[in-house]
C-alpha positions, 0 to 999 in steps of 0.5 A: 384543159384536162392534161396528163403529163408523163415522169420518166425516172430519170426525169426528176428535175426539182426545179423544172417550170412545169412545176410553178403551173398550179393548174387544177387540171395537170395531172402528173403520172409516174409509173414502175414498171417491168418494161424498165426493169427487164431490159437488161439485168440491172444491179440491184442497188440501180432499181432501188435508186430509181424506185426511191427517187421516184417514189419521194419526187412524187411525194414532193409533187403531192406536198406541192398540191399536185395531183399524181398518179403513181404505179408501184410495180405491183399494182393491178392496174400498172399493165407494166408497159409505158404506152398501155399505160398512157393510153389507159389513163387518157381514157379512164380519166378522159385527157384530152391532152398528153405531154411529155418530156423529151426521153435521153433514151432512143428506145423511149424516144421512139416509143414516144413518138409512135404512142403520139402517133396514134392519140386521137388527143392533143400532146405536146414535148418539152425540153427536160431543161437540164443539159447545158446542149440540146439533142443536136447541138454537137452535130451541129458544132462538128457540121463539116469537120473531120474529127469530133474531138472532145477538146474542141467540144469543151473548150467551145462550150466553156467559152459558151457558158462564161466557166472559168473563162477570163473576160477576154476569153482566155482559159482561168489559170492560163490552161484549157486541160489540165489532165496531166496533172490528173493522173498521180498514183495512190500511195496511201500518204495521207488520210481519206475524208470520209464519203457522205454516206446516207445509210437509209433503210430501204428495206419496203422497196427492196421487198416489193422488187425481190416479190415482183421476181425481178432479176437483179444482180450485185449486192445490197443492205437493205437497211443501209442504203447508201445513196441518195434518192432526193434533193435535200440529199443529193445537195448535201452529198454536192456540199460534201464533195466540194468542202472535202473531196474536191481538194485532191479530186484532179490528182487522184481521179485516174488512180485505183486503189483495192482498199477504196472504193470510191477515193476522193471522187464525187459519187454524184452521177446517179443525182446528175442522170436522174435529173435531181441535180444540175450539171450547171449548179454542180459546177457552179458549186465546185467553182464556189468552192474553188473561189474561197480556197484558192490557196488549198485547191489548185485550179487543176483540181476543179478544171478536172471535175468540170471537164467530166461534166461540162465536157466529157457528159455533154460530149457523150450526149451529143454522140449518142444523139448524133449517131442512133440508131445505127450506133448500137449495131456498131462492131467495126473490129468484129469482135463476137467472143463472149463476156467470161463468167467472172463479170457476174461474180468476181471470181478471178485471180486477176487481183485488178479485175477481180477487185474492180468486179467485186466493187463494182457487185457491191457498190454499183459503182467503179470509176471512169479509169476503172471501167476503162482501163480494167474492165473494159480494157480486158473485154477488148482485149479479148475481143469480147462482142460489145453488145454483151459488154454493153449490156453489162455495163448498163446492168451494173452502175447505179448511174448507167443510162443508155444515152450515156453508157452506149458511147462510153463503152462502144465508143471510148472503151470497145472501139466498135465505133471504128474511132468516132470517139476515140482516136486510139483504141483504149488498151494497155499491158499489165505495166500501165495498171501496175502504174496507176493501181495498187492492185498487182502487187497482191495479184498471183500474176507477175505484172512483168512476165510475158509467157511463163505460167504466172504472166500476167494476162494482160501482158501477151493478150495486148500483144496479141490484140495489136498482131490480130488487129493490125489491118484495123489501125494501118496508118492510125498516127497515134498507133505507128510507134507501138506498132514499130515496136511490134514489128521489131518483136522477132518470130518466136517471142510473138508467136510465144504470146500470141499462144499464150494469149489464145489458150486464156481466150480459150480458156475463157470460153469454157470456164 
């Protein structure tokens, strides 16, 4: 039977059973396109990822004697949209069958599901056999409960999958969550190892995007691409992490520091999003190496990376799958300012934003703490509209999809869920970034002033976000000691920060 099978670009799953079929007839169809490409404004690095990996997937598929059809962005025949697209193959070549696998993303879900209803051929959707949840899993695990918290979630699914669980079910090292331990300060103690770092030249691809016109945004050399975009590397990179990075991973993957880039973490979520890794066989790597080097990695350390994998991931799928589509609109604490500028250039005296941005620009890339607690912690503060911080973060990390990057930020980060997510509002002062950083000790800003002229921002609008929003958080348990605080501030010093807090808001407005 004369088949086309559609490869979305964050479908290359190496290790998929489509791929054992030999079927003469299967023909496999990937395709670039502005569809993709213009939905938001992306970085620059993000496209050439996906361009490559799309690219080297469909040359594996050709060396497995598989028939392919590949759409560069610039191809005549590529109508630059998903559906035309398919309809136009069915009838050039006369399929007499389309299937499909199922899309992480509602918008392609959708799309997918109306293209199927107007085929007058057969088609059929798969599983993309990657995540260790189906779509409606976590809804079907919280079916009946108040709260949709994610400790319950992991320590179900690591009872479920047999991962660091004694024989009688009991968690290996005595503990469930060792996130305590995971949030030491950097101070620069000791040596770094060195990131794997591939340094690949890109430079046709990155010709082809910049002559298509596509706008783009951050930083790149071409001639030094750093990620991965195929197995055999995405393999080395997982070895990498686990031999020299994993040691130190739980202690440090809550500090920030502006002279490292990327610490002791992985660097493995575009390998995971895409597909070309496993979340199983990444965790199950880290236990490996875990098992041989008990004596120089606690146990900690490795139960910290499994929780942002078999945990926190799996955890932010099931939301965004329990909740779409009414979770884009989601704006419980109205919230409608606008993105400043600096998000798109750095170009702050807020040392912590500034150094964040300016990573982020060049590398496509920042941390969980960093986008939490730096970025995101500004956005809300000065209630900035989520769409527009949505928007941003799917732009800016190579990694960033939307089934994934949604309920991180309008969930964990912006709270425009109302606390779905969340159960408090992710938000500090200046004290907590001066904590876990290294950033403020270089800032212009004084982390321990309130209202004077060189305050730090971050200082007066925490104040003035928890005065504004009060109504919102009555009655929050996790809320009521700052808030006892806040009552016993007296008139003046409020109004003193809540000034001093709307006139950088204002300020903001027209930079």
């Amino acid at each position: 039977m004369k088949t086309l099978r559609l490869i979305l670009g964050d479908q290359l799953n190496y290790k998929h059973s489509w791929y054992r079929n030999d079927d003469p007839d299967i023909y496999y169809f990937i395709a670039e396109m502005r569809q993709e490409t213009d939905y938001v404004v992306h970085h620059i690095q993000k496209v050439i990822a996906f361009f490559e990996a799309m690219r080297e997937f469909s040359e594996w598929l050709t060396s497995r004697k598989k028939h392919v059809i590949y759409y560069q962005l610039q191809d005549k025949k590529n109508q630059q949209d998903l559906s035309k697209n398919i309809k136009h193959l069915i009838e050039k070549y006369g399929f007499i069958k389309f299937e499909y696998q199922l899309p992480d993303e509602y918008r392609l879900d959708q799309q997918l599901n109306n293209l199927c209803a107007d085929l007058k051929i057969d088609f059929e959707a798969y599983d993309t056999e990657h995540f260790l949840t189906k779509r409606n899993e976590l809804a079907e695990f919280f079916n009946g409960k108040k709260n949709l918290l994610m400790e319950s979630f992991y320590r179900n699914m690591r009872r479920k999958h047999k991962i660091l669980i004694n024989g009688n079910k009991t968690p290996e090292g005595g503990k469930w969550n060792y996130d305590q331990s995971n949030r030491r300060k950097w101070k620069n103690n000791f040596e770094i190892p060195h990131q794997c770092q591939f340094r690949r030249s890109v430079t046709a691809t990155f010709n082809r995007i910049v002559k298509s016109g596509i706008k783009t945004l951050g930083d790149v050399d071409p001639k030094h691409f750093p990620w991965p975009s195929n197995r055999k590397d995405s393999l080395k990179m997982l070895r990498h992490f686990c031999k020299y990075l994993l040691p130190h991973f739980g202690d440090y993957q809550d500090a920030m520091d502006p002279n490292e880039a990327y610490l002791f973490h992985s660097r493995l979520s575009f390998s995971l999003n895409s597909k070309i890794l496993s979340p199983l066989e990444v965790i199950e790597t880290a236990i490996d190496q875990w098992k041989l080097n008990k004596k120089t990695i606690h146990i900690s350390q490795v139960e910290g990376f499994i929780r942002q994998i078999l945990g926190w991931r799996e955890y932010m799928r099931g939301i965004y799958w329990r909740e779409m589509p009414n979770y884009s609109k989601q704006n419980k604490l109205q919230n409608f300012n606008s993105l400043p500028p600096f998000y798109w250039n750095a170009d702050t005296d807020m040392n912590c934003l500034h150094q964040t941005i300016k990573n982020s620009l060049q590398h496509a890339y920042a941390h969980h703490i960093q986008r939490l607690m730096i970025t995101g912690n500004f956005a809300l503060l000065t209630q900035t509209n989520p769409d527009q911080v949505e928007a941003w973060y799917l732009g800016i990390y190579i990694d960033a999809i939307q089934w994934v990057e949604m309920p991180n930020t309008r969930g964990m980060s912006q709270y425009a869920d109302g606390g779905l997510v969340a159960t408090k509002p992710y938000i500090s002062s200046g004290a907590y970034i001066n904590k876990m950083s290294n950033y403020c000790g270089d800032c212009r800003y004084k982390v321990k002033e309130r209202t004077g002229e060189d305050a730090c921002p971050f200082n007066s609008l925490y104040w003035n976000f928890l005065a504004e929003k009060k109504a919102h958080f009555k009655g929050n348990p996790r809320m009521g000691m700052i808030y006892s605080l806040l009552d016993k501030m007296s008139r003046d010093e409020l109004k003193a920060l809540k000034k001093k807090a709307n006139q950088f808001i204002h300020n903001l407005r027209h930079e």
